[in-house]
N, CA, C and O atoms as a printed pandas DataFrame, in Angstrom:
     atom_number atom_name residue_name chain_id  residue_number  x_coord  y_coord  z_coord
0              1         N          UNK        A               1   23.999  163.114 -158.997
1              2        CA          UNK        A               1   25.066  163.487 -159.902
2              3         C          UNK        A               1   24.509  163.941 -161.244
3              4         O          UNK        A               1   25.047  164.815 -161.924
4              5         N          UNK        A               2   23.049  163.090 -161.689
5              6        CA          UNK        A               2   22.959  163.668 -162.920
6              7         C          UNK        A               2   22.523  165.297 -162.962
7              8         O          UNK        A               2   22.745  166.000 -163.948
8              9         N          UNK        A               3   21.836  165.808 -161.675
9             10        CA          UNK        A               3   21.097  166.656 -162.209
10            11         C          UNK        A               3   22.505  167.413 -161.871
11            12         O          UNK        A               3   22.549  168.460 -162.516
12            13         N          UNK        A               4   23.663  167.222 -161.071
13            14        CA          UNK        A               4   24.876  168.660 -161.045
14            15         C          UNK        A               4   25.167  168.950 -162.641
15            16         O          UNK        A               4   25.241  170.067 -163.152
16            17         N          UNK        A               5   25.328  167.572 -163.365
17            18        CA          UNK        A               5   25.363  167.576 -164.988
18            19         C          UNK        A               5   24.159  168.450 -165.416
19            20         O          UNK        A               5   24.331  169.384 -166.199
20            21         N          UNK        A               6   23.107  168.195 -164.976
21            22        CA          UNK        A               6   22.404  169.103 -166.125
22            23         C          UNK        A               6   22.323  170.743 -166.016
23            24         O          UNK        A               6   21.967  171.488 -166.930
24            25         N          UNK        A               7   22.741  171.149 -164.668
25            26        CA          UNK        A               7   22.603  172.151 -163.658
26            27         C          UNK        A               7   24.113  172.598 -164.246
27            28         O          UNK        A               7   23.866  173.557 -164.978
28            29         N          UNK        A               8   25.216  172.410 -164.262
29            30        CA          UNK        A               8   26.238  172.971 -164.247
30            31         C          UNK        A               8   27.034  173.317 -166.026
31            32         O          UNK        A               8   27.866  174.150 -166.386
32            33         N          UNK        A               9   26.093  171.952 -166.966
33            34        CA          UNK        A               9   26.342  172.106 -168.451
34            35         C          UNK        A               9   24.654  173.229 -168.687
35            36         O          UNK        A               9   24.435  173.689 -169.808
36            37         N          UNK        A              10   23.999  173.417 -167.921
37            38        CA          UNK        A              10   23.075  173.731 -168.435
38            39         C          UNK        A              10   22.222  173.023 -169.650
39            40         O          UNK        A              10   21.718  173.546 -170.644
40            41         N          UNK        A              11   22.233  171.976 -169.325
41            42        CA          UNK        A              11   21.839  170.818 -170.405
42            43         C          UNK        A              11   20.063  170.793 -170.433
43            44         O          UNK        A              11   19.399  171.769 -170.085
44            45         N          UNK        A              12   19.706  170.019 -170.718
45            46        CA          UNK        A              12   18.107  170.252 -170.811
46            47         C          UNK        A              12   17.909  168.590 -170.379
47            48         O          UNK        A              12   18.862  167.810 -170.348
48            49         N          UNK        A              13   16.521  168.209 -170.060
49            50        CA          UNK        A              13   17.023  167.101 -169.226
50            51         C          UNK        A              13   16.950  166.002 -170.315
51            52         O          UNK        A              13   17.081  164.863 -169.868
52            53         N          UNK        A              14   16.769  166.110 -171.653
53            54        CA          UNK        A              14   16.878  164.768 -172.605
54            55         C          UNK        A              14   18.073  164.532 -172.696
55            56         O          UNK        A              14   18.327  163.427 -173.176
56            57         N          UNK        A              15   19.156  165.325 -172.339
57            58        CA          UNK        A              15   20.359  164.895 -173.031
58            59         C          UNK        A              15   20.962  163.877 -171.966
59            60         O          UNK        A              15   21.875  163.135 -172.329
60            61         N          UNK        A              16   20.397  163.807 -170.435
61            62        CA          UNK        A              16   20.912  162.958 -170.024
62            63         C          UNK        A              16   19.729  161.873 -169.739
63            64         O          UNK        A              16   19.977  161.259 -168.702
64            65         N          UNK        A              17   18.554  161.474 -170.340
65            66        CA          UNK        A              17   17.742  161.119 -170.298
66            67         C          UNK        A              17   17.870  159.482 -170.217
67            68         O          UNK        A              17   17.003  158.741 -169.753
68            69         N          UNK        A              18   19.237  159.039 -170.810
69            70        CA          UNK        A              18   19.053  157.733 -170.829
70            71         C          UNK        A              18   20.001  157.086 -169.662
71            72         O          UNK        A              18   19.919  155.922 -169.270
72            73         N          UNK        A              19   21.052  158.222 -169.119
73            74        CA          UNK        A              19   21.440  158.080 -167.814
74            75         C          UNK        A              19   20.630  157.660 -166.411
75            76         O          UNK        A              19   21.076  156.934 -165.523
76            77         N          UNK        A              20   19.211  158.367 -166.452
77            78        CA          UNK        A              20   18.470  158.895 -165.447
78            79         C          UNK        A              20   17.516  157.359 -165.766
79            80         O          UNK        A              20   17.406  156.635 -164.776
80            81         N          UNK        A              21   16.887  156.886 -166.995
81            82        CA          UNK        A              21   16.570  155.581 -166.958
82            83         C          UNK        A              21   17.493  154.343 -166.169
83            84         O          UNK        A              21   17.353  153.653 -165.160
84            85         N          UNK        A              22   18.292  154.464 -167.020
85            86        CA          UNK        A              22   19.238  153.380 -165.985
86            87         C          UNK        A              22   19.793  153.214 -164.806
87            88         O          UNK        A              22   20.144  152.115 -164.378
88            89         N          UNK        A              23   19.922  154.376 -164.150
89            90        CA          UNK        A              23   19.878  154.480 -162.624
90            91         C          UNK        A              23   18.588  153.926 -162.154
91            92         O          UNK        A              23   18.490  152.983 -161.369
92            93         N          UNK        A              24   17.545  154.619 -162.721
93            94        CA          UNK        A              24   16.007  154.400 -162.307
94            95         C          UNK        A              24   16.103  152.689 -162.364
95            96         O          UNK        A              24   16.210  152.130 -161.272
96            97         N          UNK        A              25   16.082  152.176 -163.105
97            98        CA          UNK        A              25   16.103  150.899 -163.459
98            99         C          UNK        A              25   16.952  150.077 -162.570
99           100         O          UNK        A              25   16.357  149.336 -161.786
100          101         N          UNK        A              26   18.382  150.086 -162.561
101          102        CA          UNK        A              26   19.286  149.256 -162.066
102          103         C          UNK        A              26   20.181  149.727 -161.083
103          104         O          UNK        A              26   21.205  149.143 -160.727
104          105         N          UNK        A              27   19.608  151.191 -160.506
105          106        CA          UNK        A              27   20.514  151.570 -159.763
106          107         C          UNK        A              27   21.979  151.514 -159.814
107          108         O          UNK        A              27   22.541  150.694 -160.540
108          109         N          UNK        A              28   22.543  152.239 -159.173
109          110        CA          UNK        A              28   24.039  153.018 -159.099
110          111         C          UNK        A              28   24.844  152.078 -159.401
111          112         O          UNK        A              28   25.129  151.904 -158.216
112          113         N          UNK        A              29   25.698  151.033 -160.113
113          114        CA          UNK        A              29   26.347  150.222 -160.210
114          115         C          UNK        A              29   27.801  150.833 -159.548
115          116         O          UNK        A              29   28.601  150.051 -159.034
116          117         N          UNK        A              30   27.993  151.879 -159.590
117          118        CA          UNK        A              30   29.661  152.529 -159.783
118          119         C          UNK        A              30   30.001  152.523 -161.138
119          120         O          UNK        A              30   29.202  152.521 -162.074
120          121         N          UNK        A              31   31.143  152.519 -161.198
121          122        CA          UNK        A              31   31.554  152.723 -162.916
122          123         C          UNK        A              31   30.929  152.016 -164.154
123          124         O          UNK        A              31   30.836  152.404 -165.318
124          125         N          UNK        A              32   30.464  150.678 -163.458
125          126        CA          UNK        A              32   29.800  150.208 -164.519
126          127         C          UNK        A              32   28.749  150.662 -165.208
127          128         O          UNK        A              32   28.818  150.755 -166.434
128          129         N          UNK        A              33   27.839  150.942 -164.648
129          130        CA          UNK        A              33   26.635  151.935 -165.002
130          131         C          UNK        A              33   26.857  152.636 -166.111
131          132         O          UNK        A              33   25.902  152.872 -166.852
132          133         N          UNK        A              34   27.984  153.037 -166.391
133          134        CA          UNK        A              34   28.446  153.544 -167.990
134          135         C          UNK        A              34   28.085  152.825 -168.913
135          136         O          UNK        A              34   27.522  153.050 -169.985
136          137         N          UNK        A              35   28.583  151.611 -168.240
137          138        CA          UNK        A              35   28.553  150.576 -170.072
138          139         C          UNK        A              35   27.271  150.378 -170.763
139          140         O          UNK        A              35   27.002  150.214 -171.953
140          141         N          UNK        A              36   25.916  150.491 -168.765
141          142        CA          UNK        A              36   25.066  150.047 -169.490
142          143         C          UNK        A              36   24.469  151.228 -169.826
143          144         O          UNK        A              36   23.374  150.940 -170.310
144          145         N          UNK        A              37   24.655  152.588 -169.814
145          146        CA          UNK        A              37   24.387  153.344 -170.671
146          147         C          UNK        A              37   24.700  153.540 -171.703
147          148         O          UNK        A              37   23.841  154.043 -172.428
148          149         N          UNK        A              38   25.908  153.286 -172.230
149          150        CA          UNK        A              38   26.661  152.738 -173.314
150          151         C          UNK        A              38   25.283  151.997 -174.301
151          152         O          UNK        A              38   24.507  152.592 -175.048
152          153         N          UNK        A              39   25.327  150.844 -174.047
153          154        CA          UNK        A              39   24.631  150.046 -174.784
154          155         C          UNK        A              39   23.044  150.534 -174.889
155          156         O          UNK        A              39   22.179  149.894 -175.486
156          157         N          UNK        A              40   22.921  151.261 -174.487
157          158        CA          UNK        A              40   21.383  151.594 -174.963
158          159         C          UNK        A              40   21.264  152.724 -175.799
159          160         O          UNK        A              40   20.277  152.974 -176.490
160          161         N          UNK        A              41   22.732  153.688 -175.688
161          162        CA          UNK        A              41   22.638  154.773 -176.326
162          163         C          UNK        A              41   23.343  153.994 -177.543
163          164         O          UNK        A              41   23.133  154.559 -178.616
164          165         N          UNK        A              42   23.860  153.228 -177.604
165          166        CA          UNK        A              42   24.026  152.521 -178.831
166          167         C          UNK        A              42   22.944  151.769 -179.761
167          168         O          UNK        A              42   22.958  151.501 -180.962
168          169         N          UNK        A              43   22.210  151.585 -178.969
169          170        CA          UNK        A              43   20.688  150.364 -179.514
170          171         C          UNK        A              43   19.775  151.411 -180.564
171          172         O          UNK        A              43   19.022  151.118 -181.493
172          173         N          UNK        A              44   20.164  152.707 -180.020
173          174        CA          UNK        A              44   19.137  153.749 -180.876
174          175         C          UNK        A              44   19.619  153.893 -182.069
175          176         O          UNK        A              44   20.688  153.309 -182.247
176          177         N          UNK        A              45   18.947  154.813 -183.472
177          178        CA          UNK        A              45   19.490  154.956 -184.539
178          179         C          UNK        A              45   20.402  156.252 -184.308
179          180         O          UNK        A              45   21.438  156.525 -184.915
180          181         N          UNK        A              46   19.844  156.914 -183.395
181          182        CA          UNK        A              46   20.665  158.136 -183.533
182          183         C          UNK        A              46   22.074  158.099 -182.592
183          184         O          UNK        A              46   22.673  159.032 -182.059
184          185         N          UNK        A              47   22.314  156.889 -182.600
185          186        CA          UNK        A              47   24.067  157.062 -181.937
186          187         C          UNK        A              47   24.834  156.589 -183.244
187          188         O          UNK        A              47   25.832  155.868 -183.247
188          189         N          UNK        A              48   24.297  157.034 -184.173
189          190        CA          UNK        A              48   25.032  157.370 -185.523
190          191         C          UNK        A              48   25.277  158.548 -185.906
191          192         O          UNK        A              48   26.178  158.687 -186.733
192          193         N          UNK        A              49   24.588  159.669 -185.445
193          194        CA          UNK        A              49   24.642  160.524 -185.832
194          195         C          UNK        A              49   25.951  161.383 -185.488
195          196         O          UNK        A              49   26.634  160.872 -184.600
196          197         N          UNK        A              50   26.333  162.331 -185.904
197          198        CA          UNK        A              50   27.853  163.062 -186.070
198          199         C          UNK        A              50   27.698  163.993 -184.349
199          200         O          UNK        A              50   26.690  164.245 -183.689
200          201         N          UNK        A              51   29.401  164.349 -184.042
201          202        CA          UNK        A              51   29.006  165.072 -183.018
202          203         C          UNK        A              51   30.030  164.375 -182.166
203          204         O          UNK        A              51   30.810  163.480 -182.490
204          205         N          UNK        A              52   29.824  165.111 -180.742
205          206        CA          UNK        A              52   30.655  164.778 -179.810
206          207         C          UNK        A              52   29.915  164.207 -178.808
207          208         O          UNK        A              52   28.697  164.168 -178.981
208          209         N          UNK        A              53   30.523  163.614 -177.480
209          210        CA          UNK        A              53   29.858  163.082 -176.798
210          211         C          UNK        A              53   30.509  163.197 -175.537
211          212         O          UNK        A              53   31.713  163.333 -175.755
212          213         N          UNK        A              54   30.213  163.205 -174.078
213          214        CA          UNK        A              54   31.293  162.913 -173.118
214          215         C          UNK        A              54   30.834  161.460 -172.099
215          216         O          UNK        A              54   29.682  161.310 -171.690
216          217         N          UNK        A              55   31.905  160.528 -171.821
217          218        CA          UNK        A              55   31.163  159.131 -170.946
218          219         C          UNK        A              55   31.831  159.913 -169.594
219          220         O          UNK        A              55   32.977  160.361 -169.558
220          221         N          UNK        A              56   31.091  159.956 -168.771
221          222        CA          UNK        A              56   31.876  159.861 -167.203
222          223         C          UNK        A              56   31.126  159.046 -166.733
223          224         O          UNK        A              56   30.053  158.664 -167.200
224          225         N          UNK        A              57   32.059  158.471 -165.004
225          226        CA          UNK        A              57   31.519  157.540 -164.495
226          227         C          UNK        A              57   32.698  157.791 -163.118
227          228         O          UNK        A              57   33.905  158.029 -163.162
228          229         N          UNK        A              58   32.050  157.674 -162.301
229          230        CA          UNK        A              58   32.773  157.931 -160.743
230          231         C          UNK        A              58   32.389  156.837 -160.211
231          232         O          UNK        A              58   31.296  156.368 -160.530
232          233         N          UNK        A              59   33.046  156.330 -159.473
233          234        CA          UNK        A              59   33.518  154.923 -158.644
234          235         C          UNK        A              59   33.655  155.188 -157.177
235          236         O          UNK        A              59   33.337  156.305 -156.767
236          237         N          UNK        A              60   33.993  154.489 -156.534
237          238        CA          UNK        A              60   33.686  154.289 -154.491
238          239         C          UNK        A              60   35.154  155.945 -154.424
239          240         O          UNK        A              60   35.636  156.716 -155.254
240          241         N          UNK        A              61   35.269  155.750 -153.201
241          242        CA          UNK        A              61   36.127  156.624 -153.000
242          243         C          UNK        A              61   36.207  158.035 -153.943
243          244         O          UNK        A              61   35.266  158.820 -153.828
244          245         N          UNK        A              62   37.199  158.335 -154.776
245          246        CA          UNK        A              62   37.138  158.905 -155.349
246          247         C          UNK        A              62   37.907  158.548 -156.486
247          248         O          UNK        A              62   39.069  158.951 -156.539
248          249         N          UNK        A              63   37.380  157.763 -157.526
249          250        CA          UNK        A              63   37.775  157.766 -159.022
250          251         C          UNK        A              63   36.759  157.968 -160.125
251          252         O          UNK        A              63   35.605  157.540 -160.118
252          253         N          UNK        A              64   37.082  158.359 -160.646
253          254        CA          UNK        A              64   36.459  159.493 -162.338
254          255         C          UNK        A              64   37.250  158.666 -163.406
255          256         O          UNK        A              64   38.433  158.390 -163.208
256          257         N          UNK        A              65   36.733  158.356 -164.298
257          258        CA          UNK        A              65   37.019  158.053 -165.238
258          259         C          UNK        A              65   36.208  158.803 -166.708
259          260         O          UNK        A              65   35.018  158.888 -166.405
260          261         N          UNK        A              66   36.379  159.247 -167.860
261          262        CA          UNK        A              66   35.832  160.331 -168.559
262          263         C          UNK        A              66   36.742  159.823 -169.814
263          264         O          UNK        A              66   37.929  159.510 -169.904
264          265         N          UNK        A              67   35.430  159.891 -170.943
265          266        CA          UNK        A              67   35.742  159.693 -171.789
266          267         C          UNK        A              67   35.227  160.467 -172.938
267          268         O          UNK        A              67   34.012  160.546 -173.120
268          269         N          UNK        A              68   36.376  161.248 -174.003
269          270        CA          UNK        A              68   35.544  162.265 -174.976
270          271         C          UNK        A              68   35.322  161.605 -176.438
271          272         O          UNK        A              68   36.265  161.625 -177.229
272          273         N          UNK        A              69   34.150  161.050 -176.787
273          274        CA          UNK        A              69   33.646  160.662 -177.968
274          275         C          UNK        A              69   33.147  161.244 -179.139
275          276         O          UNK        A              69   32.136  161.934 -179.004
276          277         N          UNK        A              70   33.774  161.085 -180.608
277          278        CA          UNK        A              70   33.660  162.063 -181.306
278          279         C          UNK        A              70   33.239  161.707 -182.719
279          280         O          UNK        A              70   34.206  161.427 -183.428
280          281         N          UNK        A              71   32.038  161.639 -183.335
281          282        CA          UNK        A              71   31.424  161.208 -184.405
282          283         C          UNK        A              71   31.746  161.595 -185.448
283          284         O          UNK        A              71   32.355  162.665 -185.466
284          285         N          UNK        A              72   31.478  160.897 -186.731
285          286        CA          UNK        A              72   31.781  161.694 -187.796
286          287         C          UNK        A              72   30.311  161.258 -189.194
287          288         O          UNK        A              72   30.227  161.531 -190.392
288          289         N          UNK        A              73   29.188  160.328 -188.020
289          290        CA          UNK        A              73   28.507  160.277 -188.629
290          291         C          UNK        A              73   28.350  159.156 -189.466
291          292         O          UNK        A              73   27.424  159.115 -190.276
């Protein structure tokens, strides 16, 4: 899933870089797997910085959940 993200935003692969750790690490949780990307992209200094952000997270069957995050710095 990450690389359809990087393949389809045309992203470069740091931007999902801390996604691709935590899979690596703890494997596929399902939706949860967000949070703990969540919390690490939080642990850094630069999840202060201004800007937008998007959380997705897909679950068994078929549920999506997506969330648009929006900084002000």
């Amino acid at each position: 899933m990450v690389d359809a993200y990087l393949q389809g935003l045309d992203l470069p692969e740091s931007a999902l870089r801390l996604s691709s750790q935590v899979l690596y690490q703890v494997g596929n949780l399902s939706s949860v797997t967000i949070l703990l990307v969540l919390e690490q992209w939080l642990a850094q200094e630069q999840s202060a910085r201004s800007g937008k952000g998007l959380l997705s997270a897909f679950g068994p069957g078929f549920s999506a959940e997506l969330l648009l995050m929006e900084g002000d710095g």
